[in-house]
C-alpha positions as CSV (number, residue, x, y, z in Angstrom):
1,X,39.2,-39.7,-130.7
2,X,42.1,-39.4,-128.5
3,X,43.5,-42.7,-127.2
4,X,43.3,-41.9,-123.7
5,X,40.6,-43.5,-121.1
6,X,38.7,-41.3,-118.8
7,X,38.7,-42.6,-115.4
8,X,35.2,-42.1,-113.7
9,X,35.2,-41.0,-109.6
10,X,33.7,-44.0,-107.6
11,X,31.3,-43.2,-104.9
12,X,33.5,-43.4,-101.8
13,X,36.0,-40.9,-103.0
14,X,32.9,-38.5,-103.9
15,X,31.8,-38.8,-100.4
16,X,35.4,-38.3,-99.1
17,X,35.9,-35.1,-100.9
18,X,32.5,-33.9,-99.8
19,X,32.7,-33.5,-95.6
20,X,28.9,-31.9,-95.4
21,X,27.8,-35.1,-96.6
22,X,29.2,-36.8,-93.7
23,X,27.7,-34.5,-91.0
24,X,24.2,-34.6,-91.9
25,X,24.3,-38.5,-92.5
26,X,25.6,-38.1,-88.5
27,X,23.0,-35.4,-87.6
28,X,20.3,-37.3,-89.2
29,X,21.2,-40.6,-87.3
30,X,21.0,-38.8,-83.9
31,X,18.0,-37.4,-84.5
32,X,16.6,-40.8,-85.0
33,X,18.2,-42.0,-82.2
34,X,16.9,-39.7,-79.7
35,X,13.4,-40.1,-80.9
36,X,13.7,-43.4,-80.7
37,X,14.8,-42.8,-76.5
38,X,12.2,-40.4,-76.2
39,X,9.5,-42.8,-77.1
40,X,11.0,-45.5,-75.4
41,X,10.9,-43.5,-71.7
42,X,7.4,-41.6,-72.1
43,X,5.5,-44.6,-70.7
44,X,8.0,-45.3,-67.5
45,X,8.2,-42.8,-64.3
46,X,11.8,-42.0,-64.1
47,X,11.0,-40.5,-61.1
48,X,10.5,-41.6,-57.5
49,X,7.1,-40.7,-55.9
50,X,7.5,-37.6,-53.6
51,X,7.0,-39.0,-49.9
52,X,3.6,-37.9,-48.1
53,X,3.5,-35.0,-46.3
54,X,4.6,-35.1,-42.4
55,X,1.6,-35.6,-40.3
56,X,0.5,-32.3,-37.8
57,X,-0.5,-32.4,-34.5
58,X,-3.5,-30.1,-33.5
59,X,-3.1,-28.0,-30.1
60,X,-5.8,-27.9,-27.8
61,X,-7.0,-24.7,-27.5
62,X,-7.2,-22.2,-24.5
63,X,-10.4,-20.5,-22.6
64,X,-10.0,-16.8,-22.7
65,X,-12.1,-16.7,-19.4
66,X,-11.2,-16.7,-15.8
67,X,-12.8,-18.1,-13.5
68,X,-14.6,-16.1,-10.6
69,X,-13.2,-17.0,-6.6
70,X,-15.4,-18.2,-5.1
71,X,-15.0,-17.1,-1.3
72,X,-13.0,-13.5,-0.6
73,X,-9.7,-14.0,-0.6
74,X,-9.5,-16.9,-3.0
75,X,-7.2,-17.2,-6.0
76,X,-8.8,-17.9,-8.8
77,X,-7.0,-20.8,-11.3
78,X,-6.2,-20.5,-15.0
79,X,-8.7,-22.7,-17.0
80,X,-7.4,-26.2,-17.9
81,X,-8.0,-27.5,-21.3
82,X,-9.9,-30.7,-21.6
83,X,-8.9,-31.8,-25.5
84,X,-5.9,-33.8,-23.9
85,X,-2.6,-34.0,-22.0
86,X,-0.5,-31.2,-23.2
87,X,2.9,-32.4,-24.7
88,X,6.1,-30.3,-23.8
89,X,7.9,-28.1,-26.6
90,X,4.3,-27.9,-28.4
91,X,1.9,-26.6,-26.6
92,X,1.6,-22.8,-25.9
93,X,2.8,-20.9,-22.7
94,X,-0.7,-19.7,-21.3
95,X,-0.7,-16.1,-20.6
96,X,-3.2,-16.0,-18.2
97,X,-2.5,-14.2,-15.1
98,X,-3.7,-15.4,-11.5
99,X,-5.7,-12.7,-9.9
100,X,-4.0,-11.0,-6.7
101,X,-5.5,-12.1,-3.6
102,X,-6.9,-9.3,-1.4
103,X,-4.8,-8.7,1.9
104,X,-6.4,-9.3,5.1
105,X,-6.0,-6.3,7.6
106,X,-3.9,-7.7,10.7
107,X,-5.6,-8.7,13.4
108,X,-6.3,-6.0,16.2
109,X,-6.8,-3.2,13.4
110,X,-10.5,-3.7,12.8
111,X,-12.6,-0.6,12.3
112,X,-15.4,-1.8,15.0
113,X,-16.1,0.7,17.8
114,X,-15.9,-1.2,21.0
115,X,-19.0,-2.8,22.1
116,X,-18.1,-1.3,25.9
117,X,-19.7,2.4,27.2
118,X,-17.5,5.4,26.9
119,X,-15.4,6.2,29.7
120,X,-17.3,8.5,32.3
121,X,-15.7,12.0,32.9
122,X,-13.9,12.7,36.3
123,X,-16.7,13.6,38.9
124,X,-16.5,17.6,40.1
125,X,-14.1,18.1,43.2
126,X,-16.2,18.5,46.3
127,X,-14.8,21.5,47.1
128,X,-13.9,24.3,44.5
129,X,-12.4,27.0,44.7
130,X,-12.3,31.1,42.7
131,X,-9.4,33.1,42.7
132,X,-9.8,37.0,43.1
133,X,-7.7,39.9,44.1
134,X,-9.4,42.4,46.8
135,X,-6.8,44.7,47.0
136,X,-3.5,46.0,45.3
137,X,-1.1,48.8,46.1
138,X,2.5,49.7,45.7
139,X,5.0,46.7,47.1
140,X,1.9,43.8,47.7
141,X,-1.6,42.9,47.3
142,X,-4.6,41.3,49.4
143,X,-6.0,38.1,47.1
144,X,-8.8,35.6,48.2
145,X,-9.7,32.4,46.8
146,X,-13.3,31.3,47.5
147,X,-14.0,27.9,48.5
148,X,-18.1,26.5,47.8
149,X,-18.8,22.7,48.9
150,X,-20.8,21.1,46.5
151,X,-20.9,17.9,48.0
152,X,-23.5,16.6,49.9
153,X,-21.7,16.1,53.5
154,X,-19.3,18.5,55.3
155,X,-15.7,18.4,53.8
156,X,-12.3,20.0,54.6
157,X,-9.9,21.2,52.1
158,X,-6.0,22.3,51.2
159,X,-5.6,25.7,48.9
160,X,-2.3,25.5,47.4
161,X,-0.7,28.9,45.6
162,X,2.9,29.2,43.4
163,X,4.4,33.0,43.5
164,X,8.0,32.6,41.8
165,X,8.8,34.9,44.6
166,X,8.0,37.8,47.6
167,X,6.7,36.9,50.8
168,X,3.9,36.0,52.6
169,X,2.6,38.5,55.4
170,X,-0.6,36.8,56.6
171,X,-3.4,34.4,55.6
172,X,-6.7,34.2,57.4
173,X,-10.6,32.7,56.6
174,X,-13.0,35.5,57.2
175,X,-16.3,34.6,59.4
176,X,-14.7,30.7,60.3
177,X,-12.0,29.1,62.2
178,X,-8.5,29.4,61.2
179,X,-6.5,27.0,59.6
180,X,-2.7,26.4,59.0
181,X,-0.5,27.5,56.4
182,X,2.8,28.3,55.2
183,X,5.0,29.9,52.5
184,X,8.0,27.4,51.0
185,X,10.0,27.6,48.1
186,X,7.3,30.2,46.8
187,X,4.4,27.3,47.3
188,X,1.6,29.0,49.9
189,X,-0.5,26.2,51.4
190,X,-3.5,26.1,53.6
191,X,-5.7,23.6,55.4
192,X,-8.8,24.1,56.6
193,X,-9.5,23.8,60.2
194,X,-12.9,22.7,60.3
195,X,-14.7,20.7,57.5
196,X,-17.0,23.4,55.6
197,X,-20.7,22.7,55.6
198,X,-22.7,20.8,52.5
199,X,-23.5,24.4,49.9
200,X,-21.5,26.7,52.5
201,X,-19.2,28.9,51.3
202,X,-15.7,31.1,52.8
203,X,-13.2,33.1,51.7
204,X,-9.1,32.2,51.9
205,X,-7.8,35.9,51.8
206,X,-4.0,36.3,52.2
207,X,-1.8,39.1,52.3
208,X,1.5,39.1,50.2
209,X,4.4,41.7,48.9
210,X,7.3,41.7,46.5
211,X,5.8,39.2,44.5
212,X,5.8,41.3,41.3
213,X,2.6,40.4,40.1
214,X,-0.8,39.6,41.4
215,X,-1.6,36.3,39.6
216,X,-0.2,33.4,40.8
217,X,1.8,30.8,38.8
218,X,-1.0,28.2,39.9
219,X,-4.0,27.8,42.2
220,X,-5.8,24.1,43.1
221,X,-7.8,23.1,45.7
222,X,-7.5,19.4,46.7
223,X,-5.6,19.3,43.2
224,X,-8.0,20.4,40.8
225,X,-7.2,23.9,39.4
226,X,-9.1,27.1,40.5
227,X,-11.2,28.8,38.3
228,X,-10.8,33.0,37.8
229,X,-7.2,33.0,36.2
């Protein structure tokens, strides 16, 4: 036997030299620990109850029908909701239209005949007259206008005549008395000289030249206008 003593390693420098030992005593005791916490919390609420939901406010619903006016002319109103008062910034713009109220036609524009007669047409002149030519040659002519009274009492009359121009030579009524008469400004005119007879009848015949044609501008008697032209 040698006379040396062998020295035997104590625990704590085997752990010393070994560093894995060290870890998993560590990893071992947090493992335990956190068990241990888990346990510990699983029966508490660690979090606050969520807060209830916000309250909503219904809106009171809108008619979809209008109305019907009444009376012509009338506009008819937008239905009005009776579920409440309706609170502003909530409730929904209605988009119901009024309807457009008819116009009434202005007054004196009615289409109503009027309730009076029509007018009566002018009455006949008393006295008419037909203009004719009896006669034409070279420089003049002989015309007549005929004169009827279609009145019922004896009336006189006034023939008037337009030539733009030419002359007159005579004028005469055949089978009565004469008249008066004259030529101005290329007017003839002639007045009776005795009132003709209720139905009678005469002839104005005049004799004129140079006037270029044979029918005159115009012919009346007592204003209305001779018949013939």
């Amino acid at each position: 036997m040698s006379g040396t003593r062998r020295v035997r390693p104590s625990p704590g420098a085997a752990i010393a030299s070994s560093p894995w030992i060290i870890i998993s005593i560590g990893v071992i005791v947090m493992v335990v620990l956190l068990v241990v916490a888990l346990g510990s919390v699983r029966g508490r609420r660690t979090f606050a109850e969520s807060p209830p939901p916000a309250p909503t406010m219904s809106l009171p619903e809108l008619s979809a029908t209008i109305p019907a006016a009444t009376t012509p002319g009338e506009v008819a109103r937008p239905p009005t909701s009776a579920a409440g008062p309706v609170v502003p910034g909530l409730s929904p713009r209605s988009t119901v239209l009024p309807a457009r109220p008819t116009p009434s036609p202005p007054a004196g524009t009615g289409t109503s005949r009027p309730g009076g007669p029509p007018a009566p047409a002018p009455p006949a002149p008393p006295v008419t007259g037909r203009y004719g030519v009896v006669s034409s040659f070279d420089g003049g002519f002989v015309g007549e206008v005929r004169l009827v009274n279609t009145a019922g009492t004896a009336r006189g009359w006034t023939v008037r005549l337009t030539f733009p121009r030419g002359r007159l030579v005579a004028a005469w009524v055949s089978g009565a008395e004469q008249g008066s008469g004259d030529f101005t400004d290329g007017v003839f005119t002639y007045r009776s000289g005795v009132d003709l007879a209720p139905g009678a009848s005469v002839p104005l015949q005049f004799h004129f030249e140079q006037t270029g044609t044979t029918r005159p501008t115009s012919c009346a008697v007592d204003g209305a206008a001779c018949s013939g032209l």
